[in-house]
C-alpha positions in Angstrom: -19.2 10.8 7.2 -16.1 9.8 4.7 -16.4 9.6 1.2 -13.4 8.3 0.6 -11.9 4.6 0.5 -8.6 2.3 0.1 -7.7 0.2 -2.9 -5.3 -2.5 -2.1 -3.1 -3.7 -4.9 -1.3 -7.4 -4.5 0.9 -9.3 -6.8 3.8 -11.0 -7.2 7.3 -9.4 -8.2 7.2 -7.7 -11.8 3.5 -8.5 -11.7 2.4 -4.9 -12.6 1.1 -3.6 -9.6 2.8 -0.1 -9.6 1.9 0.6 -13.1 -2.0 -0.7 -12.1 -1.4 1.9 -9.0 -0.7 4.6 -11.4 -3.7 3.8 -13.7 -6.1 3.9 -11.0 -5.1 7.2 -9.9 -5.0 9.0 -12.9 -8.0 7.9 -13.9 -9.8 9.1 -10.6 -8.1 12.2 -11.0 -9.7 13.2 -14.5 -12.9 11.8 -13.5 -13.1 14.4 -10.5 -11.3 17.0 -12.8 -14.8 16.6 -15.3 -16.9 16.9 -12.5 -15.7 19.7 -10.3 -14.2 21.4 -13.0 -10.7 21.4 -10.6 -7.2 20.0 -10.9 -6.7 16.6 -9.4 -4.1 16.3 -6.9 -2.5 13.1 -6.0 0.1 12.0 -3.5 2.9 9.3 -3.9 3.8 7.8 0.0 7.4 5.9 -0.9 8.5 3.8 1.4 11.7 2.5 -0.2 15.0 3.5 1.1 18.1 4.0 -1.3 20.7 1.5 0.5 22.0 0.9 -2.8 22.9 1.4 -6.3 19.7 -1.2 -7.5 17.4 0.5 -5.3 18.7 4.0 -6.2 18.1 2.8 -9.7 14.9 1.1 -9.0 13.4 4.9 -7.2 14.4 6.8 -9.7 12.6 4.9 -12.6 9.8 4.9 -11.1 10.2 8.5 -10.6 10.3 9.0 -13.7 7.1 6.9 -14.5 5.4 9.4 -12.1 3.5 12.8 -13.7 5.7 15.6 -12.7 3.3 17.4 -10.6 2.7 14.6 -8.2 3.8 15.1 -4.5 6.3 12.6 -3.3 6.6 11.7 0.1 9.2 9.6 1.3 8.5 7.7 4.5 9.7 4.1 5.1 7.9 3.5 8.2 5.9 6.1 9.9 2.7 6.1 6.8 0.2 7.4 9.5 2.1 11.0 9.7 2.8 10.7 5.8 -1.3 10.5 5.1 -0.7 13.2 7.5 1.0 15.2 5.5 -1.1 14.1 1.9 -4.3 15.3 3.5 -4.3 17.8 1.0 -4.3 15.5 -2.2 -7.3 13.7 -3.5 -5.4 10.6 -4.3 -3.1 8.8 -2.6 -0.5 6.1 -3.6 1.2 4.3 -0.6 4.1 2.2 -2.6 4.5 0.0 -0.9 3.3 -2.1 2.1 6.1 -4.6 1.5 9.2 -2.5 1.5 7.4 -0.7 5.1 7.1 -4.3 6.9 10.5 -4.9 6.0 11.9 -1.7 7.4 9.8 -2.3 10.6 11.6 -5.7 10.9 14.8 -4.5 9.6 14.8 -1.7 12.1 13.6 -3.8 15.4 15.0 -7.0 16.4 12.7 -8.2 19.0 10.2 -9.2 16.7 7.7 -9.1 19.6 8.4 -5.4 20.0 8.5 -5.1 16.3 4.9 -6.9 15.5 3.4 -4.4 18.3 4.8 -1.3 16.5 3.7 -2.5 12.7 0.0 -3.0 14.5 0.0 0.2 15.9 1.2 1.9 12.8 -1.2 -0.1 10.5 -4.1 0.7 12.7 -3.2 4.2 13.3 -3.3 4.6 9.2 -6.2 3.1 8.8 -7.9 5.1 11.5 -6.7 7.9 9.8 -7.9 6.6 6.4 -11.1 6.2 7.9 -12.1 9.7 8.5 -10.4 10.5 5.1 -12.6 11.5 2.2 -9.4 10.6 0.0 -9.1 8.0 -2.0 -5.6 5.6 -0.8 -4.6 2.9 -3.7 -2.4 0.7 -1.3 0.5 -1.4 -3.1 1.7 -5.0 -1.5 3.5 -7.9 -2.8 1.7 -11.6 -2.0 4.9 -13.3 -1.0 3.0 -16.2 0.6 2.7 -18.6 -2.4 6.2 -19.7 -2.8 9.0 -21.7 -0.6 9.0 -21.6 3.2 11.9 -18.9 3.3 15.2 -20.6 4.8 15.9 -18.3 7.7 14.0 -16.8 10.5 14.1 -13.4 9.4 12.4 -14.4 5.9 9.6 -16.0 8.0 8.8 -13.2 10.0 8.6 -11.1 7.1 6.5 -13.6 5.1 4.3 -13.5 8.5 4.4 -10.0 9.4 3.5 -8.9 5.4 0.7 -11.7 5.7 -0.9 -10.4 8.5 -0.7 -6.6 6.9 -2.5 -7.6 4.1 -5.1 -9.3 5.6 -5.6 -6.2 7.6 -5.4 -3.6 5.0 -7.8 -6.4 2.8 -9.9 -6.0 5.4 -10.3 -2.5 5.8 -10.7 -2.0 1.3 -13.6 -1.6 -0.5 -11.8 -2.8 -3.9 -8.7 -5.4 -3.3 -7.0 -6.2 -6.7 -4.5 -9.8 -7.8 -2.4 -8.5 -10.3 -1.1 -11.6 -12.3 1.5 -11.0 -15.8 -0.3 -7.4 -15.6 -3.5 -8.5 -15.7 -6.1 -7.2 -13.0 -8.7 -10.0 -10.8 -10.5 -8.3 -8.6 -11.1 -10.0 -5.3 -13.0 -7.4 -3.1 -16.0 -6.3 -3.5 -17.1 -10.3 -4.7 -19.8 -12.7 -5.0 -18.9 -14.7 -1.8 -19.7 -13.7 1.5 -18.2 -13.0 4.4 -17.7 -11.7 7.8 -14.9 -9.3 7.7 -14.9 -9.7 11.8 -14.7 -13.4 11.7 -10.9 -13.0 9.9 -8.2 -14.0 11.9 -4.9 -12.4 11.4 -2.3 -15.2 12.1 
């Protein structure tokens, strides 16, 4: 039976959820190091992609916010064969779900074909995650609270990112709102529900 179990992070742009991320995993780190008397080990999953000089800029400062001995693993889309890979490492950091939705859609244009692929990719992770005694701090942006985006291709996304998070909501034991750097914590809560019942549309 797994011991282990996800921790999805969700916020808004500059909200402090990468900095929250890192937090968490340090501090689950040196509570296992008292315990077992062992080094920690925790894995970063990164799914940007340097395109360009801000994103190049943007990776490499949070690099650099990263402890040095951390394993990085850079994967845009495929996270079920980067938890693959991290099955070594106690804690793992997937950063993020928002920037891995958007490469999905980015790379497919039949958005049919492309919804399929993100499900199976999701689900596959989660299976994975499931047998997993690991412990996976999941980073998303909420991007549903604003302006119906203009164009098509800004609704997908604002669709497709929805309907991850619900399913990656679904699948935590803890589910954090990060909010000007402050922490709410939504999951586990005081009002119930049946996590079967949640439709993902």
């Amino acid at each position: 039976m797994s011991n282990g179990e996800i921790i999805l992070i969700l916020g808004g742009a500059r909200a402090g959820k990468s900095r929250f991320a890192l937090r968490l995993a340090k501090g689950i780190t040196l509570s296992r190091e008292r315990e077992a008397a062992v080094a920690g080990s925790v894995c970063f999953i990164a799914t940007a992609e340097p395109l360009d000089t801000e994103m190049r800029a943007r990776i490499e400062r949070h690099r650099e916010e990263r402890p040095p001995d951390w394993l990085t693993i850079e994967e845009p889309k495929r996270l079920e064969a980067a938890l693959a890979r991290a099955r070594d490492a106690q804690v793992v950091i997937v950063d993020c779900l928002t920037l891995f939705v958007s490469n999905w859609l980015l790379d497919i244009e039949d958005e049919s074909v492309c919804e399929r692929e993100l499900e199976r990719t999701v689900e596959n992770f989660l299976a994975t995650a499931a047998k997993s005694e690991q412990t996976i701090i999941c980073v998303s942006n909420e991007v549903g609270l604003g302006l119906v985006p203009e164009t098509s291709l800004g609704r997908s996304f604002r669709d497709a990112l929805g309907r991850v998070n619900q399913r990656f909501a679904e699948a935590s034991s803890q589910v954090y709102l990060l909010v000007a750097g402050l922490p709410i914590q939504l999951k586990p809560s005081d009002v119930s529900y049946q996590p079967s019942a949640v439709s993902h549309q």
